[in-house]
N, CA and C atoms as an extended XYZ file, in Angstrom:
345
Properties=species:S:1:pos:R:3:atomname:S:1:resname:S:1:resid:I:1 pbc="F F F"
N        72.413      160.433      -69.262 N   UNK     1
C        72.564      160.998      -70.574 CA  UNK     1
C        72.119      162.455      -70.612 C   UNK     1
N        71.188      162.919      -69.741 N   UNK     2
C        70.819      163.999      -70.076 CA  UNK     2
C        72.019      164.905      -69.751 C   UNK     2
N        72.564      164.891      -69.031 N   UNK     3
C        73.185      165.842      -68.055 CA  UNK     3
C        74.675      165.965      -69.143 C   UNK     3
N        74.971      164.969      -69.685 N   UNK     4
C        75.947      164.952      -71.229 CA  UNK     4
C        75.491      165.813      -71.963 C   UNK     4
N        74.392      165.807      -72.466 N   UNK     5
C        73.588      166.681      -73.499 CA  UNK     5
C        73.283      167.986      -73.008 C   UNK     5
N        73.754      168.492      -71.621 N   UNK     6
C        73.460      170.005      -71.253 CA  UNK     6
C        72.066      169.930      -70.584 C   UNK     6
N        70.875      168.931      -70.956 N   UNK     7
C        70.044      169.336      -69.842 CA  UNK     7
C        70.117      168.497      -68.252 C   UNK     7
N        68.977      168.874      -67.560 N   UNK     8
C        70.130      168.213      -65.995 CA  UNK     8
C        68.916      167.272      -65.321 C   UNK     8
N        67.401      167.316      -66.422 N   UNK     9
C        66.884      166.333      -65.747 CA  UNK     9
C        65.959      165.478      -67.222 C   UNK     9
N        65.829      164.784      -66.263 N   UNK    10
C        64.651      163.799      -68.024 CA  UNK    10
C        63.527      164.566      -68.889 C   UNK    10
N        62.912      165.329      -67.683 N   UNK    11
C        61.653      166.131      -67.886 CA  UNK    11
C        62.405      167.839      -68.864 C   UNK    11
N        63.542      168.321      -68.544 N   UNK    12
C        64.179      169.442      -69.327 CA  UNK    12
C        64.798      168.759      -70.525 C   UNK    12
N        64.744      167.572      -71.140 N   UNK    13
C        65.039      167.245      -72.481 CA  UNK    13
C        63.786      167.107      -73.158 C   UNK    13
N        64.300      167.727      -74.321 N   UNK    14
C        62.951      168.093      -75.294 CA  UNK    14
C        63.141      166.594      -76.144 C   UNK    14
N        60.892      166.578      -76.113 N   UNK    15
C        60.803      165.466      -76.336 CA  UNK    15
C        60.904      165.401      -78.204 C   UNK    15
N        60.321      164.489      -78.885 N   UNK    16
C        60.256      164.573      -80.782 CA  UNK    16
C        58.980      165.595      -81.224 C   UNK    16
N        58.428      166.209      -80.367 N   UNK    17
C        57.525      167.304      -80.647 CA  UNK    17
C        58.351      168.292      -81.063 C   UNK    17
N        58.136      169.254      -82.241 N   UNK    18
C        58.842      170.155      -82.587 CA  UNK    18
C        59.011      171.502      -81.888 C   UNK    18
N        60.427      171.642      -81.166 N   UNK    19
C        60.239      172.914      -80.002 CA  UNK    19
C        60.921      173.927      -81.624 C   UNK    19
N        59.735      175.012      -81.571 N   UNK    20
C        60.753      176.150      -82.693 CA  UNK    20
C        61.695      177.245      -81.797 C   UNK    20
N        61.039      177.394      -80.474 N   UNK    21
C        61.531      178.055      -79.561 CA  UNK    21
C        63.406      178.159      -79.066 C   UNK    21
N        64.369      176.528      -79.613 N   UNK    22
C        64.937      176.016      -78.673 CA  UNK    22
C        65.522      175.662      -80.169 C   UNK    22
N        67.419      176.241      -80.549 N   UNK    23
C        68.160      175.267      -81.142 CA  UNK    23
C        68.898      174.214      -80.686 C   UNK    23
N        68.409      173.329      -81.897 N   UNK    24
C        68.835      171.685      -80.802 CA  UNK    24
C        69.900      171.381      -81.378 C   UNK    24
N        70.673      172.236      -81.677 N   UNK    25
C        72.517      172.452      -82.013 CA  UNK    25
C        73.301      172.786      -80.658 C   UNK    25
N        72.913      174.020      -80.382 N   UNK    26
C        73.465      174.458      -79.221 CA  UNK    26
C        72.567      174.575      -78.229 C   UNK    26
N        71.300      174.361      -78.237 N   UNK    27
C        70.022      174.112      -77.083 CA  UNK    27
C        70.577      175.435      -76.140 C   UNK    27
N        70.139      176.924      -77.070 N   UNK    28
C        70.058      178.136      -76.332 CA  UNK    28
C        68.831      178.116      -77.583 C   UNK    28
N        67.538      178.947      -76.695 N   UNK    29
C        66.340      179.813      -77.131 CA  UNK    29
C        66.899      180.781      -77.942 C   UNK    29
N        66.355      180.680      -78.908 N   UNK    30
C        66.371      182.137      -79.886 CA  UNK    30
C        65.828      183.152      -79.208 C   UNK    30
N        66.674      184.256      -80.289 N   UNK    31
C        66.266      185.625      -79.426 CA  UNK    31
C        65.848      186.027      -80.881 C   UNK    31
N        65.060      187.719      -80.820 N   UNK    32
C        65.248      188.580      -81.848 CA  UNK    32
C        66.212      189.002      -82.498 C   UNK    32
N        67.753      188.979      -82.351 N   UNK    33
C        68.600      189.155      -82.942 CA  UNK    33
C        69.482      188.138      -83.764 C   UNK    33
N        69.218      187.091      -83.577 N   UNK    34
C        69.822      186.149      -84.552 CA  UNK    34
C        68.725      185.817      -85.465 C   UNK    34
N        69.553      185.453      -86.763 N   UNK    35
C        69.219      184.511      -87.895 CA  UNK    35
C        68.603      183.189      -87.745 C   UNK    35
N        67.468      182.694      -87.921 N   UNK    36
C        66.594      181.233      -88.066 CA  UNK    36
C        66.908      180.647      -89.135 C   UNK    36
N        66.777      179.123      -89.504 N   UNK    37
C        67.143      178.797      -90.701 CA  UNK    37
C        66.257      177.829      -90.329 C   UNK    37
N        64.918      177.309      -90.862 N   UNK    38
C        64.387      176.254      -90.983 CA  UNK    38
C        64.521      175.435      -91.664 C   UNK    38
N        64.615      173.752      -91.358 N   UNK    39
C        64.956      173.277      -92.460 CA  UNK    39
C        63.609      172.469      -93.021 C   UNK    39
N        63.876      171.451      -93.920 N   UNK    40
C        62.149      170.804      -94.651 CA  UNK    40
C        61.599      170.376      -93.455 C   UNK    40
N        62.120      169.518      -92.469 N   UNK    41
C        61.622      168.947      -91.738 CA  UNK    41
C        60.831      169.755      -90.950 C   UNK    41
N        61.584      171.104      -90.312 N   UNK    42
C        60.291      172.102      -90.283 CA  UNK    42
C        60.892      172.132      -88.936 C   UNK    42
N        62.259      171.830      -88.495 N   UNK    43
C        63.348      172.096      -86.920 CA  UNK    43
C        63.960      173.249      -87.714 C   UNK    43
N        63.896      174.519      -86.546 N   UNK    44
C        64.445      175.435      -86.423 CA  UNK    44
C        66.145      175.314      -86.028 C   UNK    44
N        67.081      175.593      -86.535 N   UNK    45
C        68.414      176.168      -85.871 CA  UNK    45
C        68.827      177.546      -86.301 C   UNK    45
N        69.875      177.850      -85.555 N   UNK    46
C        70.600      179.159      -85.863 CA  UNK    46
C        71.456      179.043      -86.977 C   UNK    46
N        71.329      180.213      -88.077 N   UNK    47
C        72.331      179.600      -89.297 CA  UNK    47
C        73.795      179.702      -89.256 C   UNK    47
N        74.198      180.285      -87.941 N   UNK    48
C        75.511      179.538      -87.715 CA  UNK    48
C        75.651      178.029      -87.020 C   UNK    48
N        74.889      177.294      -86.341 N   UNK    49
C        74.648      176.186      -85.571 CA  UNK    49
C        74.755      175.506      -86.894 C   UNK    49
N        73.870      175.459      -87.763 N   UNK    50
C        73.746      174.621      -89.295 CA  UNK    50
C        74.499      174.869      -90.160 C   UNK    50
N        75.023      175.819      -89.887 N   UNK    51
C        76.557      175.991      -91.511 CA  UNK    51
C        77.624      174.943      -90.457 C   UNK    51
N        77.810      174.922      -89.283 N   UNK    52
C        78.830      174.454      -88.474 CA  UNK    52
C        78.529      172.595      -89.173 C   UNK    52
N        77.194      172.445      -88.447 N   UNK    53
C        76.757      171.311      -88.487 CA  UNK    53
C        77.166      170.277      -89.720 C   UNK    53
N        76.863      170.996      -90.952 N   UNK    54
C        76.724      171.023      -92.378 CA  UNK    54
C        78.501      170.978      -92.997 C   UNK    54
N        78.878      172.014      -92.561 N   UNK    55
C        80.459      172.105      -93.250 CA  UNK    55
C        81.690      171.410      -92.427 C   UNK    55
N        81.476      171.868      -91.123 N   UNK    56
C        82.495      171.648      -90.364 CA  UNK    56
C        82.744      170.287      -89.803 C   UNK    56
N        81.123      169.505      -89.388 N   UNK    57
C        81.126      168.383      -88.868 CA  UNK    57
C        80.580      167.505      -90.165 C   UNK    57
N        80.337      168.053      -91.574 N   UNK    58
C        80.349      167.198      -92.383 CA  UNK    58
C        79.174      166.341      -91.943 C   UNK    58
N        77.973      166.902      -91.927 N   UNK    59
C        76.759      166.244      -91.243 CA  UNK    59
C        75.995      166.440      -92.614 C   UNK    59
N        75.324      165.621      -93.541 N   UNK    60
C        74.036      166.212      -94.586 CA  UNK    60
C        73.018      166.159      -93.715 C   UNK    60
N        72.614      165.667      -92.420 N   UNK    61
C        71.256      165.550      -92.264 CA  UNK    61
C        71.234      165.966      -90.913 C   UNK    61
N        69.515      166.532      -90.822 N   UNK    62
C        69.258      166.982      -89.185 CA  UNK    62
C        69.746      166.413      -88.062 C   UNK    62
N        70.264      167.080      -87.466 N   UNK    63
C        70.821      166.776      -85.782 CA  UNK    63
C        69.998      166.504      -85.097 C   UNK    63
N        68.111      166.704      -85.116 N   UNK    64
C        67.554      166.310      -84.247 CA  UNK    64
C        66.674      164.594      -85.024 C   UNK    64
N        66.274      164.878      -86.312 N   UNK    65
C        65.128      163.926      -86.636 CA  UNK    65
C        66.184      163.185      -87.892 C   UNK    65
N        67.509      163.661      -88.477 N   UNK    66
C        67.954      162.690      -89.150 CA  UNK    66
C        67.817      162.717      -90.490 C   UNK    66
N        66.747      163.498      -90.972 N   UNK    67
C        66.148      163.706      -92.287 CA  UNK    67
C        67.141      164.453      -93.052 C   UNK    67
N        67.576      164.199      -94.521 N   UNK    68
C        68.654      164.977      -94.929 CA  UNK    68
C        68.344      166.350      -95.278 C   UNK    68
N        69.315      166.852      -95.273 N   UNK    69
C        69.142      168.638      -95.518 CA  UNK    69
C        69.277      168.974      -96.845 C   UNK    69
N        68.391      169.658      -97.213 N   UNK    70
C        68.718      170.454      -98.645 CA  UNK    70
C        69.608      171.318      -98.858 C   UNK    70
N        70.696      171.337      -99.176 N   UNK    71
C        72.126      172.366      -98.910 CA  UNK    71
C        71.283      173.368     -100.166 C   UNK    71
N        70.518      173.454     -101.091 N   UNK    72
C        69.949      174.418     -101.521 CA  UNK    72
C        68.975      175.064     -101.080 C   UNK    72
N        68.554      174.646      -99.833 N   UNK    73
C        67.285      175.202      -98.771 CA  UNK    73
C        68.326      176.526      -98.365 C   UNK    73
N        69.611      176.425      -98.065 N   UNK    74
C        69.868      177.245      -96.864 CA  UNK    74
C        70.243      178.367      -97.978 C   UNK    74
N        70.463      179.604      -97.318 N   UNK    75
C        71.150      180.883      -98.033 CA  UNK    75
C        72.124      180.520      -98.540 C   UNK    75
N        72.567      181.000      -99.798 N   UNK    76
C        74.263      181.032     -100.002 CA  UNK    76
C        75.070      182.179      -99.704 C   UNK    76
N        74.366      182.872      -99.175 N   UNK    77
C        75.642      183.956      -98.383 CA  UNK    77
C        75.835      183.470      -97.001 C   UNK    77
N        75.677      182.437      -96.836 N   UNK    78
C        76.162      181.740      -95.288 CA  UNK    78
C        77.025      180.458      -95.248 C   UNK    78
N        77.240      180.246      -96.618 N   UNK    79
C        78.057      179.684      -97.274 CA  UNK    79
C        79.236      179.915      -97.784 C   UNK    79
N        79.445      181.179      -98.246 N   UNK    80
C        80.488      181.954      -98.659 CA  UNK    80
C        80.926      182.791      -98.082 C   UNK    80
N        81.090      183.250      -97.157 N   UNK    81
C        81.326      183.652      -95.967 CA  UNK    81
C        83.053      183.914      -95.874 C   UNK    81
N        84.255      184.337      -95.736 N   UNK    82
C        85.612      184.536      -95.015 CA  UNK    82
C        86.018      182.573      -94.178 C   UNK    82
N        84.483      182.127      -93.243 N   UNK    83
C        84.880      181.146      -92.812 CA  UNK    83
C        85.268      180.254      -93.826 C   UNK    83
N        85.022      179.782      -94.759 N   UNK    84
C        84.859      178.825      -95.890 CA  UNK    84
C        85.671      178.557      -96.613 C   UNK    84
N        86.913      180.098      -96.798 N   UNK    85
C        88.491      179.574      -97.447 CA  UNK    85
C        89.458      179.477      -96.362 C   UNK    85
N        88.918      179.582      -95.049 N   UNK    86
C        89.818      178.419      -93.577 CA  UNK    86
C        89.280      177.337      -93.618 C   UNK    86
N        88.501      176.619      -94.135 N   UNK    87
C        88.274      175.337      -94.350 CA  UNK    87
C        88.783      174.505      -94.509 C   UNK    87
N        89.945      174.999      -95.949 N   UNK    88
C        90.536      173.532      -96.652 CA  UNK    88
C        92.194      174.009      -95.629 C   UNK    88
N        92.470      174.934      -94.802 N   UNK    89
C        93.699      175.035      -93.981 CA  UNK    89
C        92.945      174.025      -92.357 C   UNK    89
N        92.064      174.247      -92.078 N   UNK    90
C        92.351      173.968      -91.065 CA  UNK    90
C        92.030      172.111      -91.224 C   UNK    90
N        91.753      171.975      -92.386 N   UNK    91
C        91.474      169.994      -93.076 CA  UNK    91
C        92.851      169.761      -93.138 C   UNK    91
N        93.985      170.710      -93.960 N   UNK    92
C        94.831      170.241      -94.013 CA  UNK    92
C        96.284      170.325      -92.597 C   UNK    92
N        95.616      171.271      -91.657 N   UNK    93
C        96.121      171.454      -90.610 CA  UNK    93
C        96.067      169.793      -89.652 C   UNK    93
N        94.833      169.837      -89.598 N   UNK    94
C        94.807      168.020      -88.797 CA  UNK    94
C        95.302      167.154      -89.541 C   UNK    94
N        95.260      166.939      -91.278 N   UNK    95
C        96.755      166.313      -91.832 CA  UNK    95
C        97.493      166.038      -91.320 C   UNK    95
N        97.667      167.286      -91.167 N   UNK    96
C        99.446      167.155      -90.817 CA  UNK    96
C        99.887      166.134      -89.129 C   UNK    96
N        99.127      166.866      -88.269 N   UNK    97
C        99.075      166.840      -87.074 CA  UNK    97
C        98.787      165.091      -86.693 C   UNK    97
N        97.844      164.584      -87.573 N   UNK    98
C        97.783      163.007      -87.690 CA  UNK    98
C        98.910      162.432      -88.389 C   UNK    98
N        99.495      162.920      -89.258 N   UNK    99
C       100.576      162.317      -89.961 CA  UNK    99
C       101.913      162.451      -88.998 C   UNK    99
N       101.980      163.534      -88.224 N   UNK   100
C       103.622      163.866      -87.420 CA  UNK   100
C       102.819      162.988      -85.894 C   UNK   100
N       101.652      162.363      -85.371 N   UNK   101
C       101.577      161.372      -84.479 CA  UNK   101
C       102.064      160.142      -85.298 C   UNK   101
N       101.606      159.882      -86.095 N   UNK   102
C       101.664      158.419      -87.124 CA  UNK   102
C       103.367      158.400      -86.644 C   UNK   102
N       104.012      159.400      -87.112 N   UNK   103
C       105.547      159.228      -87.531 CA  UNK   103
C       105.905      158.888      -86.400 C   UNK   103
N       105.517      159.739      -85.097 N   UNK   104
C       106.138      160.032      -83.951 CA  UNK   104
C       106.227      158.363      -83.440 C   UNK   104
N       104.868      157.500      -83.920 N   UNK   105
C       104.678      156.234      -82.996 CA  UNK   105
C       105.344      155.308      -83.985 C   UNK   105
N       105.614      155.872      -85.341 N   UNK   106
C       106.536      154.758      -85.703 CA  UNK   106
C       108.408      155.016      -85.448 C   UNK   106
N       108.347      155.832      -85.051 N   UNK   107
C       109.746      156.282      -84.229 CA  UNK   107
C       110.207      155.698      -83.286 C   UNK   107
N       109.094      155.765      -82.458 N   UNK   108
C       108.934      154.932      -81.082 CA  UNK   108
C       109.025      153.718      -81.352 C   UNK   108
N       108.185      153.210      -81.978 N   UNK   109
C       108.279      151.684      -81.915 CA  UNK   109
C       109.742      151.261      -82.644 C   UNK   109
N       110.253      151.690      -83.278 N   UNK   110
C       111.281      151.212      -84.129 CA  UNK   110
C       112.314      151.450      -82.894 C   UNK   110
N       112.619      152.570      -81.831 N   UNK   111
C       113.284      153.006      -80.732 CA  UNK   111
C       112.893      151.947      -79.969 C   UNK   111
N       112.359      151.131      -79.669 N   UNK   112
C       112.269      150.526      -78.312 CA  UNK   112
C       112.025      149.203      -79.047 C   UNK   112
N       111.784      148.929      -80.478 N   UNK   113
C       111.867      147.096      -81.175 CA  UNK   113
C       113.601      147.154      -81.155 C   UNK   113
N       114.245      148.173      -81.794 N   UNK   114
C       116.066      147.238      -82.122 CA  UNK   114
C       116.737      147.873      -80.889 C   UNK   114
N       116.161      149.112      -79.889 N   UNK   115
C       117.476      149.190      -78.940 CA  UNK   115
C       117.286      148.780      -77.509 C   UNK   115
């Protein structure tokens, strides 16, 4: 399992002690130039790692301990953002893309049940 999760031995996976050092979104160390976003629980991520987490994967609660997130904890200018009106295109983009497989396999099957 570890080696799935990006680290490569038992002892380089961080244990339930709180690392602030280390986002456990993308498990790269913060630097001085990015944005921190702590949440209640008091786990550090990057506030792009947690808008992703939050909007994109439709997650309410921490990725590491589970505890739900206060969507009024975080900034709202990281919320409103340019990314946020590609949202409802790229929801309705996999629509589509699930609906023209759906068709495709009822094509098929109807092609190979009467001929």
């Amino acid at each position: 399992m570890a080696i799935n999760t990006g680290f490569y031995s038992k002892e380089g996976v961080p244990g339930r002690t709180n690392n602030n050092s280390l986002c456990m979104i993308c498990t790269k160390v913060f630097d001085n130039t990015e944005t921190i976003h702590t949440l209640v629980c008091s786990h550090s991520f990057h506030e792009v790692c947690i808008k992703g987490w939050c909007m994109i994967a439709k997650k309410g609660f921490c990725p590491y301990c589970k505890k739900g997130v206060d969507m009024n904890s975080i900034p709202t200018e990281v919320w409103y953002k340019t990314e946020v009106w590609f949202y409802p295109m790229i929801n309705m983009l996999k629509n589509i893309i699930i609906f023209c497989m759906f068709m495709c396999c009822i094509i098929m099957y109807n092609y190979y049940t009467f001929n």
